[in-house]
C-alpha positions in Angstrom: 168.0 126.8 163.2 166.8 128.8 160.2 165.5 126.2 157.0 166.3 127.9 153.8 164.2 126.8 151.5 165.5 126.7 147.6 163.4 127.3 144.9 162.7 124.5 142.5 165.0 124.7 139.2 163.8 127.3 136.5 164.4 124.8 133.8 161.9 122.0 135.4 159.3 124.5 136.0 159.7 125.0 132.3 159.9 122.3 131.4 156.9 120.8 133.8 154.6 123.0 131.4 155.1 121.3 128.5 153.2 117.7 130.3 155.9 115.6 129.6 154.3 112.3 130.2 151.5 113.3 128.2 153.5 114.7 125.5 156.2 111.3 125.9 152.8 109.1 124.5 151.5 111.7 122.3 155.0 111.6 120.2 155.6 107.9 120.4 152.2 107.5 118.5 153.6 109.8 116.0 157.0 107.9 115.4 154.8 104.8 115.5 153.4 106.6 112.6 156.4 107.5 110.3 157.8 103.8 110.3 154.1 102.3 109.3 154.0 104.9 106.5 156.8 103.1 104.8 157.6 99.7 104.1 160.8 100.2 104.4 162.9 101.7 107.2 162.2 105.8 107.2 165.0 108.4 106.3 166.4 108.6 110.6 166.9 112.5 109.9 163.7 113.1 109.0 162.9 110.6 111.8 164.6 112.9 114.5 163.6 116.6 113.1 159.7 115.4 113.0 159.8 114.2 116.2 161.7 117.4 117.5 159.2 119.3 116.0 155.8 117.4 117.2 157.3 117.4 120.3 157.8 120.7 120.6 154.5 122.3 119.3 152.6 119.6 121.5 154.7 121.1 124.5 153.7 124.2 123.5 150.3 123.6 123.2 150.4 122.2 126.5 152.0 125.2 128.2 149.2 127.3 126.6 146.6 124.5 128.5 148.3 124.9 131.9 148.3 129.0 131.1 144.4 129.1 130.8 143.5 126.3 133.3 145.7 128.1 136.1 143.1 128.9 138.6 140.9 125.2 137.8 144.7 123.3 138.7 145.4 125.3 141.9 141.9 123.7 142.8 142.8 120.8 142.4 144.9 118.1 144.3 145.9 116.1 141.0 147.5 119.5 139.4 147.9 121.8 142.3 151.5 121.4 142.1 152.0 122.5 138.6 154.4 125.7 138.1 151.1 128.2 136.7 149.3 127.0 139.4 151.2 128.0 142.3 152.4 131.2 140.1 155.9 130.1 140.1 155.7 131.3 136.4 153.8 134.3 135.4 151.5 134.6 132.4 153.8 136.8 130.0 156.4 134.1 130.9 154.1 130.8 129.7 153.3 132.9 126.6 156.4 133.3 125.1 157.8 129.9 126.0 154.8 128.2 124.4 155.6 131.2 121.2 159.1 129.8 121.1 159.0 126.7 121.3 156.2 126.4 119.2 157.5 128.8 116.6 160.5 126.6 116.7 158.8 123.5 116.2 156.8 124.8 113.2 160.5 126.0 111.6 162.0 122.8 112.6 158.7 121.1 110.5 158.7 123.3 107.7 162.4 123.0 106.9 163.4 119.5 107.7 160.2 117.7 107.2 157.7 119.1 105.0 154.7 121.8 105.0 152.0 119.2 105.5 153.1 117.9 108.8 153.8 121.8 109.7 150.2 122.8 109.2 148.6 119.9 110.7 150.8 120.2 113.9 150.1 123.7 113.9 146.3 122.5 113.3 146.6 120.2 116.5 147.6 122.7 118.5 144.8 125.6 117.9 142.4 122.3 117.8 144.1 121.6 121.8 145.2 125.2 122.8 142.3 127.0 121.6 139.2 124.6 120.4 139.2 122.0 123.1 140.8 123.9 126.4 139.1 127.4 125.9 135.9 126.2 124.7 134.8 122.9 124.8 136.1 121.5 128.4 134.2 124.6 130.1 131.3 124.5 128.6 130.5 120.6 127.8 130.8 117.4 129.7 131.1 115.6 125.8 134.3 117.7 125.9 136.9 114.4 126.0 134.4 112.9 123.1 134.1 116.5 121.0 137.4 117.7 121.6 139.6 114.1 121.5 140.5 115.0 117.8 143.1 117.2 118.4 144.7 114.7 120.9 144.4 111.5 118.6 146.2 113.5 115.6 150.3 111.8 116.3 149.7 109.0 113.9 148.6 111.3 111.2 151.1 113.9 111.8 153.9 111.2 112.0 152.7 110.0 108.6 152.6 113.2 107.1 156.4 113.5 108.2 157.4 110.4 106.3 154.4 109.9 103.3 154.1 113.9 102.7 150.4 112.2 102.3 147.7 111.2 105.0 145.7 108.1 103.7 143.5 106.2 105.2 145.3 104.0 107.1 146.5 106.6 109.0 143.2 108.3 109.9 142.5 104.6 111.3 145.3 104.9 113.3 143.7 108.2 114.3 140.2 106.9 115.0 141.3 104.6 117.1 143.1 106.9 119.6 139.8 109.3 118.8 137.5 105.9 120.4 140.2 105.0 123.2 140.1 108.6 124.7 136.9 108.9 126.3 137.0 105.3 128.4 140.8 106.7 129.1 139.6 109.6 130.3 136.6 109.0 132.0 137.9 106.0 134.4 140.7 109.1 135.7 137.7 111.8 136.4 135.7 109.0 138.1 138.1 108.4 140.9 139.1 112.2 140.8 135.6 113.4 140.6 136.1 115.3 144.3 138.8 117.1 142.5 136.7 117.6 139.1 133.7 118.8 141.5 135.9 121.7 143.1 137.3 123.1 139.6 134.1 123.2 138.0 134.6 121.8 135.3 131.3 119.6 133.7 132.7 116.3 133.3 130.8 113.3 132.8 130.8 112.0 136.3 130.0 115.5 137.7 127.4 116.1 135.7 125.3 112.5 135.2 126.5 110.3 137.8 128.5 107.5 138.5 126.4 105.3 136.8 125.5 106.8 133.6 129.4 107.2 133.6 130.2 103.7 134.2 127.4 102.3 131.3 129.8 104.7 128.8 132.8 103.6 129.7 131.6 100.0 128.9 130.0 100.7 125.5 133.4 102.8 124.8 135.6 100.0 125.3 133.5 97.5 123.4 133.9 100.5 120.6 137.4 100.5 120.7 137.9 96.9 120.3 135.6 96.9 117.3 138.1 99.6 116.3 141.4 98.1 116.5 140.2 95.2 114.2 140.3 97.7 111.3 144.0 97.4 110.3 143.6 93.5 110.1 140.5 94.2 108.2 142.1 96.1 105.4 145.2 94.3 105.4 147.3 97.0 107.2 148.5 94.5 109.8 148.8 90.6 110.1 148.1 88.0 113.2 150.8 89.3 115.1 149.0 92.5 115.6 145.7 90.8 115.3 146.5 88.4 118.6 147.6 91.4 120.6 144.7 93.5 119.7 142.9 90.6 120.9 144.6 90.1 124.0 144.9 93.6 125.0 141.1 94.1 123.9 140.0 91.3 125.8 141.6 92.7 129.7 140.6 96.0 128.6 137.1 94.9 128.2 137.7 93.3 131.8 138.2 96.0 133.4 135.7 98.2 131.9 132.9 95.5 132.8 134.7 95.8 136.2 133.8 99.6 136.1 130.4 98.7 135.1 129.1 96.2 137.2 131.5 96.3 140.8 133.0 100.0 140.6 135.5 101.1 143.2 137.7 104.2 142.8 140.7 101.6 143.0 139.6 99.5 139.8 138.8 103.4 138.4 142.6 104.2 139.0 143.8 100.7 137.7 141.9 101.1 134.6 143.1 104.7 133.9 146.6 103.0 134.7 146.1 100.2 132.1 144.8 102.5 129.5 147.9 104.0 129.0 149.7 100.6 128.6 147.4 99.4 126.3 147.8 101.9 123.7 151.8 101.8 123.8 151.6 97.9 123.8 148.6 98.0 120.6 151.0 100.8 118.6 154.4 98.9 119.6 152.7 95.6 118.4 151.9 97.6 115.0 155.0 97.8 114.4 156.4 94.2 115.1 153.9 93.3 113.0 154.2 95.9 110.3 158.1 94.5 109.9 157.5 90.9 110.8 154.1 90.2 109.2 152.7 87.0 108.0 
């Protein structure tokens, strides 16, 4: 019997590119920021088009990451699968999607939101696309610490989109993604660090050890929960946010002791797993507390 086999769908390879779990956390950070920038509920059209528009230039910058990390992915087991890597989509191709959709993204900005949020977008994504991916992850194993800028811009951008302004409690909102990336990051390329050996790639685990990895991951986390006490600390935020920064701090801080002092790969992959939780469940508790505070 002959087995036909039937290529995957154009539009998922497409839209496989763009990261779309990565990019799902990256915009609800953003959105996080357009309702803290008011104290009131924000305009919902202005709402939907920023988030279309973040959405789409961080797709796009994403597209342009899988475009030049091609040959590192196919060598690795984590991201052997995507569409660049296995050439199911060839490089003219991933160009002018990422054009497109970022092109649409910055008109969707410009004309429904506002030119600020445009050109800091547009700033995240040469920051991403160009600054962190072409220069800094190849050449540095500070790359998550240089380089986690460009990925800890949503709040800001999400501001921006509501405030036409960026003050200072939205660069905290920025700092603290900025502090939460490397112990994020880290715990996934200590488990993965067979994978990050084969691509080559100088990350921290690769190129100082387990250990010296470990002892940063600790010091990290003790840095981000230092961190997140700053919008309590200049009255951005009330005990309802205060409590769950607490809370989430404190198990965050368990398992990056864990890491420390007992590492496995499988407390490695349940920290990288909690990370991710931990930032939606500190933003989302932002909120509550923005609306409910006392």
């Amino acid at each position: 019997m002959t087995t036909i086999t039937v290529p995957q769908n154009r539009v998922a390879q497409y839209w496989a590119l763009t990261k779309p779990r990565v990019t799902q956390l990256a915009v609800f950070c953003a959105v996080i920021g357009m309702f803290l920038a008011t104290p009131t509920l924000p305009d919902w059209q202005r709402v939907v088009a920023a988030t279309i528009g973040i959405w789409l230039l961080a797709g796009a910058a994403f597209a342009v990451n899988c475009l030049v990390e091609r040959e590192i992915d196919s060598r690795m087991a984590r991201t052997a699968r995507r569409p660049m890597a296995r050439g199911e989509i060839t490089v003219p191709q991933t160009l002018i999607f990422s054009g497109v959709i970022g092109g649409l993204g910055s008109w969707v900005l410009y004309n429904f939101v506002n030119g600020l949020t445009m050109w800091l977008t547009l700033a995240t994504f040469i920051g991403y696309a160009v600054i962190y991916t072409m220069i800094l992850k190849p050449m540095t194993p500070q790359n998550i610490v240089i380089g986690g800028l460009s990925g800890a811009m949503p709040p800001a951008l999400g501001w921006a989109a509501i405030a036409n302004d960026v003050p200072m409690q939205a660069w905290i909102l920025v700092l603290i993604i900025f502090v939460w990336t490397p112990p994020h990051f880290w715990a996934l390329a200590m488990y993965r660090r067979d994978d990050y050996a084969k691509s080559g790639l100088p990350m921290l685990p690769i190129t100082h050890g387990l250990k010296f990895t470990q002892f940063h991951v600790w010091l990290y986390t003790i840095a981000l929960v230092a961190t997140t006490m700053l919008p309590f600390a200049v009255g951005m935020s009330g005990l309802i946010y205060l409590v769950s920064a607490g809370v989430l701090g404190a198990i965050f801080l368990w398992y990056s002791w864990q890491i420390y002092k007992h590492y496995t790969d499988l407390i490695a992959r349940k920290t990288f797993a909690f990370s991710i939780i931990y930032l939606s469940l500190l933003f989302a508790a932002l909120l509550v507390d923005h609306y409910l505070k006392f």
